[in-house]
ROGU-753344 format. One record per residue: x, y, z of N, C-alpha, C in turn; residue in one letter. Coordinates in steps of 0.1 Angstrom, whole numbers, plus 2048, in hexadecimal, padded with zeros to 3 digits. Layout:
N
XYZXYZXYZA
...
//
This chain:
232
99CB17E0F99BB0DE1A9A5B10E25X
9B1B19E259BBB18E2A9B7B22E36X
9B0B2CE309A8B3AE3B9A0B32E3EX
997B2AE40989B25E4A991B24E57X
98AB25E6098EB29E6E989B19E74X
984B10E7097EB0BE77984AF8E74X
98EAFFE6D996AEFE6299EAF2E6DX
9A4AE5E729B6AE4E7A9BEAE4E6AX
9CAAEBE6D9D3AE6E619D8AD8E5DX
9DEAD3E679DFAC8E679D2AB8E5BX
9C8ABEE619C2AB8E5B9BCAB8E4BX
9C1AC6E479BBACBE3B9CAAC8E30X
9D2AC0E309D9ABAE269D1AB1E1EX
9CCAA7E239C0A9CE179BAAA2E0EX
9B5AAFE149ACAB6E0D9B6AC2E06X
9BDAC4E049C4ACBDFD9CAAC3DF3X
9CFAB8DF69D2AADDEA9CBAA6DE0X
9BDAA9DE79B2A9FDE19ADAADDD4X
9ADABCDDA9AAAC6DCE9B4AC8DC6X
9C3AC1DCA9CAAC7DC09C8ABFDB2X
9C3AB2DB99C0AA8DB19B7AABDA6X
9ADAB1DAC9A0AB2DA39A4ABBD9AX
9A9AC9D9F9AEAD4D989B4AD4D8CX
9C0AC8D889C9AC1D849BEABDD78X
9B6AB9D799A9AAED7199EAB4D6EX
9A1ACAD7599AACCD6B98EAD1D74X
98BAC9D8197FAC5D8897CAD5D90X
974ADFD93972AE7D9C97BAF5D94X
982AF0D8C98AAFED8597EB07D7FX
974B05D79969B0ED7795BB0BD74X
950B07D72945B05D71945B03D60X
947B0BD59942B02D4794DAF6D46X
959AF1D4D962AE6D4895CADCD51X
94BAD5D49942ACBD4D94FAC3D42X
954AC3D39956AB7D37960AAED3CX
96EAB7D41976AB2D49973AADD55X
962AB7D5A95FAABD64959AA1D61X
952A9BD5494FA8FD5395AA88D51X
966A8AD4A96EA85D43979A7CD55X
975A87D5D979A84D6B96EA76D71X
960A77D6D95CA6FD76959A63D6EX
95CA63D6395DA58D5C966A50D5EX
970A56D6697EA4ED6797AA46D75X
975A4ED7C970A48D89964A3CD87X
95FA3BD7F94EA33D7F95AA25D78X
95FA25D74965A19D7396EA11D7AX
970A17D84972A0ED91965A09D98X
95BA09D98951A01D9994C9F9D8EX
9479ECD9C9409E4D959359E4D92X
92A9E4D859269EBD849179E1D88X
91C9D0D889139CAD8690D9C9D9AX
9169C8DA09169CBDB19119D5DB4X
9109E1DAD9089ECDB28FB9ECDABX
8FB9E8DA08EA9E9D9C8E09E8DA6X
8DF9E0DAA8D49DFDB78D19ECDC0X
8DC9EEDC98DC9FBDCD8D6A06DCAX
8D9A08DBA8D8A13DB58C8A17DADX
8C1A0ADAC8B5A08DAB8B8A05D9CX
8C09FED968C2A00D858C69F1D82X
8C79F4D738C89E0D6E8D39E4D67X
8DE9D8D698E99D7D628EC9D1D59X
8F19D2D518EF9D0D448FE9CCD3AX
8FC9C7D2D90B9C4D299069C8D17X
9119CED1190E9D3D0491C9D1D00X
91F9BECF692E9BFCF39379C4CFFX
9359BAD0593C9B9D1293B9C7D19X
9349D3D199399E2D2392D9DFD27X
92F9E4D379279E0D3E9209EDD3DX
9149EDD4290B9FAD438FF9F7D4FX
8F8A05D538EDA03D598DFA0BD53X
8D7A06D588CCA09D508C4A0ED5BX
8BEA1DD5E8B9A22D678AFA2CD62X
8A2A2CD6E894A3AD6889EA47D6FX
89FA53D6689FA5DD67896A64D60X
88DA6DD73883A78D6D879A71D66X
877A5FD6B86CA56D65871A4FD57X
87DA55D50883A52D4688DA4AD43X
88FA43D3A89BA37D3B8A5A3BD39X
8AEA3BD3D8BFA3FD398C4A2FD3BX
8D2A32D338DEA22D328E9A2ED36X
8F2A2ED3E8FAA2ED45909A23D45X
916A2ED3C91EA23D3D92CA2AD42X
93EA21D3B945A2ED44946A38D3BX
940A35D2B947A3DD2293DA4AD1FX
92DA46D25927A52D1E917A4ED28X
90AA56D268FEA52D2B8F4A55D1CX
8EAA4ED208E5A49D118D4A4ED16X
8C9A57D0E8BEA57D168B5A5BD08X
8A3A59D0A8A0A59CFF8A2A65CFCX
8A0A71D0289EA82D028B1A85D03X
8B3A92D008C2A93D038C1A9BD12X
8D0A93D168D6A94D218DFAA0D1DX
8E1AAED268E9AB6D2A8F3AB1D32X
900AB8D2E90FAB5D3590AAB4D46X
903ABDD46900ABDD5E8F8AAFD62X
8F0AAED558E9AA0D588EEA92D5CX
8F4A97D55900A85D5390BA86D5CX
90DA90D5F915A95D6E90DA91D79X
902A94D7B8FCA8ED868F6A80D89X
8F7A79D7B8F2A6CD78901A66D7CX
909A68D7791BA61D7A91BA63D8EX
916A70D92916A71DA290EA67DA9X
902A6ADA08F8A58DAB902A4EDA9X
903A4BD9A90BA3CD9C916A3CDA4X
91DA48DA492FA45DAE929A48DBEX
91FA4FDC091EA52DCA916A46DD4X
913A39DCA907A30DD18FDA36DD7X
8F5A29DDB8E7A30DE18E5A27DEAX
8DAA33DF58D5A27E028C7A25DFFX
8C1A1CE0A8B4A1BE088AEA29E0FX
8A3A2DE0F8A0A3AE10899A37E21X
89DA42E2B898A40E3988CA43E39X
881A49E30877A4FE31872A57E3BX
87DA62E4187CA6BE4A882A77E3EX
879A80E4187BA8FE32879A99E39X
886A9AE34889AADE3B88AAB5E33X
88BAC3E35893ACDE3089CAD0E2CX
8A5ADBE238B0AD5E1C8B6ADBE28X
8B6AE8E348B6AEBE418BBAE0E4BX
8B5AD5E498BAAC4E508C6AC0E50X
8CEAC0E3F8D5ABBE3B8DEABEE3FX
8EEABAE418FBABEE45901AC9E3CX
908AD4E40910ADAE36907AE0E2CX
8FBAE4E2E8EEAE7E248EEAF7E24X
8F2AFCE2F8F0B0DE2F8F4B11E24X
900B10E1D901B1BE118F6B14E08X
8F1B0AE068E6B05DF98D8B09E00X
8D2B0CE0B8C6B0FE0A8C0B1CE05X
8CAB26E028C5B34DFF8C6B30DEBX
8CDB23DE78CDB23DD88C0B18DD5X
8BBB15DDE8AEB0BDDD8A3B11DDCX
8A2B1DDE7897B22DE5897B2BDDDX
8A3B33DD38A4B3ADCD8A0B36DBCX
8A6B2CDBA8A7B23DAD89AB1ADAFX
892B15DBC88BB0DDB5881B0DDC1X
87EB14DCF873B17DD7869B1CDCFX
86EB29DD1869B37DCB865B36DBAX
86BB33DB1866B2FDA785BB27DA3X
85BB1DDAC84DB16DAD840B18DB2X
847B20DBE839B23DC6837B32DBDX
83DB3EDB6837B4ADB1832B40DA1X
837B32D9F82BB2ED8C823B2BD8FX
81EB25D9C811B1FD9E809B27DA7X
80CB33DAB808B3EDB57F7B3BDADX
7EEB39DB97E2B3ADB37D9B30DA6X
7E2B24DA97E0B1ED9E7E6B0EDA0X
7E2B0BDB17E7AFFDB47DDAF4DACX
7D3AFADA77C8AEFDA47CFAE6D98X
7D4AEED917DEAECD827EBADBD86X
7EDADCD927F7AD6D937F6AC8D94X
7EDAC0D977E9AB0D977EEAAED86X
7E8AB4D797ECAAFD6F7FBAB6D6EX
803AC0D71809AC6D6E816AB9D76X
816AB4D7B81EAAAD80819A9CD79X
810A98D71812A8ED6F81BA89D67X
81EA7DD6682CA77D65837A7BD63X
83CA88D75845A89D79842A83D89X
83AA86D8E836A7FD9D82DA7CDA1X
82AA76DAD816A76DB0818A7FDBEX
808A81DBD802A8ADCA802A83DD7X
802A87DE2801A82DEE7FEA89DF6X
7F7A82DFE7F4A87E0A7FCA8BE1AX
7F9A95E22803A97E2C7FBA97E3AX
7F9A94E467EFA90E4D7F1A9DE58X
804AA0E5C80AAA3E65809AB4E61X
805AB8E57807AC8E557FCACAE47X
7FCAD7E497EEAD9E3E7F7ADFE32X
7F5ADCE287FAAE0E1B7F1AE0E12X
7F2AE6E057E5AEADF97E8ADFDEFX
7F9ADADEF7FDAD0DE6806ACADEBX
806ABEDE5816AB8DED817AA9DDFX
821AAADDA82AAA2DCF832A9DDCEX
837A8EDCD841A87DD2849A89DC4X
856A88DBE858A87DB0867A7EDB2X
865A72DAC874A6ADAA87AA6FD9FX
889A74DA5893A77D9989BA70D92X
89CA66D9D8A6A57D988A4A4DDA5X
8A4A40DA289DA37DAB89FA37DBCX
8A9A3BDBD8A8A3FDCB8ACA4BDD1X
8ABA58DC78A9A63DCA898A6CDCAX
893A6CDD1887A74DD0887A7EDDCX
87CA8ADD4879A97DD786AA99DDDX
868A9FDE285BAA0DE985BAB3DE7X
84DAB6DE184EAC5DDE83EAC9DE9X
83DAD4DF2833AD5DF7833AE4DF4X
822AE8DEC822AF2DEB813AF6DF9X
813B08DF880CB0EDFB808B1BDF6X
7FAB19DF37F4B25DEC7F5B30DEDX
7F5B38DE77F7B49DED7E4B47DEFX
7E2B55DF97D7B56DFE7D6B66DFDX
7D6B70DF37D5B78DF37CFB85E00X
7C2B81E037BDB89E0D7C0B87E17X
7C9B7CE1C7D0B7CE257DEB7FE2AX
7E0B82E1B7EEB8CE177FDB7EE1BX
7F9B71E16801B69E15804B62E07X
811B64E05817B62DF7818B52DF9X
817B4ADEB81AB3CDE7828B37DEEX
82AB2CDF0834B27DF5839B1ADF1X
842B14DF0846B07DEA850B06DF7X
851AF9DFA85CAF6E01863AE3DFDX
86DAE3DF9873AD6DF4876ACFE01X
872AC3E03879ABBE0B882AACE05X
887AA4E15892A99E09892A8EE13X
893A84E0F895A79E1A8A5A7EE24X
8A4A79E308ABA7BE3B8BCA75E33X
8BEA6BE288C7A66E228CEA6AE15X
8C4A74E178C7A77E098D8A7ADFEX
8E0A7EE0B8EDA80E068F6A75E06X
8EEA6BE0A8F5A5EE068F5A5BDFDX
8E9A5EDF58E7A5CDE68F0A66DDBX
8EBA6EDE08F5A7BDD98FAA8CDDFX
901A92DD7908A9ADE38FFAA7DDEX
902AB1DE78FAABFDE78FAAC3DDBX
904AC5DD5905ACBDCB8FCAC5DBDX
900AB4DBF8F5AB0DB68E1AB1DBEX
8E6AB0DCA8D6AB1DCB8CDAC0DC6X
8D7ACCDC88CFAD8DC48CCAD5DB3X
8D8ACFDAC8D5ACFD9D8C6AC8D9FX
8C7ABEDA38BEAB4D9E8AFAC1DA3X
8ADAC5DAF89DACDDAF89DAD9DA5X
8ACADBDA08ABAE8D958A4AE4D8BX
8ABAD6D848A2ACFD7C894ACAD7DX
88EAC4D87883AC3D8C879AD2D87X
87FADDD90879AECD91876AF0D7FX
883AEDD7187EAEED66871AE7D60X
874AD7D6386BAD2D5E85AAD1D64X
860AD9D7084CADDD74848AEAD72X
851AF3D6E850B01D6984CB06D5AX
84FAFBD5384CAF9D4683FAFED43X
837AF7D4882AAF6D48823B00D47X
82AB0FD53823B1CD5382CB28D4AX
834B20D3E839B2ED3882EB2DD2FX
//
């Protein structure tokens, strides 16, 4: 941070104090210590209330012997959400429950229903070359030739929709958690016209109010396994 050319110094103490912080707890020191970062955001989810934000968050709050919890669809599926652990019928992975602890701390807006590009988004340049890398291009080369497959291959992860403003072969809305949703638009490859398949993800214009970059690429990574399933 100290070499970026584009920080004043002055201003870059908060943020030097705020990583030594994390550092300290574990946070950003390396990618497999998911548990010191849960063990970090656990600490933080309990400074909220949890009954005040239910609403927001599109989830029902809940009391089990007095701990409070929330009860939310993820990926269409029910999860309980508390400060000590997340509870789901299928098992949850350590990244999962990392980005389920990020909706709840990070709150949610109502959605503008204006959908961009991840291109749109602020501070998005270094994540658009890992979007289309991890989860463009992977989608549009499984269904290369084989968009007919995808109406059932999405059911109960999203429904189909229609687009009035641009021509597409497919277009799929998919809710990942109540006020996070993905919109996936594919296009066919057309061989003799020597045009390869294409996928392109879009996101509501609010999206990073709901959650930050980092969890939004997880969450289409996830999306990208559970619709890729289908063509191993």
């Amino acid at each position: 941070m100290s070499d970026c050319p584009y920080l004043e110094p002055e201003a870059m103490g908060p943020f030097h104090a705020q990583l030594a912080e994390q550092h300290r707890a574990g946070i950003g020191v390396r990618r497999e210590s998911f548990e010191k970062t849960l063990q970090f955001l656990r600490g933080e989810i309990r400074k909220w209330d949890f009954r005040s934000i239910a609403w927001s968050l599109g989830a029902v709050f809940g009391e089990t012997d007095g701990v409070p919890s929330l009860t939310l669809l993820y990926f269409g599926k029910e999860v309980r959400i508390t400060a000590d652990d997340i509870w789901s019928p299928g098992e949850l992975d350590p990244w999962e429950k990392i980005l389920l602890y990020n909706y709840v701390i990070g709150g949610a807006v109502e959605p503008s229903g204006v959908w961009v590009g991840m291109e749109s988004l602020p501070n998005s340049v270094s994540k658009i070359k890992s979007l289309k890398a991890h989860c463009e291009e992977p989608l549009a080369r499984a269904f290369a030739g084989k968009i007919e497959q995808l109406p059932l291959v999405i059911a109960g992860l999203g429904d189909e929709f229609s687009l009035t403003d641009e021509k597409v072969d497919f277009a799929a809305e998919f809710r990942i958690l109540p006020r996070l949703s993905v919109r996936v638009l594919w296009w066919d490859e057309d061989p003799a016209e020597g045009f390869e398949a294409q996928t392109k993800f879009i996101f509501d214009s609010r999206v990073l109010q709901v959650v930050d970059l980092e969890s939004l690429i997880f969450a289409c990574e996830q999306l990208t396994d559970r619709l890729s399933i289908y063509t191993r």
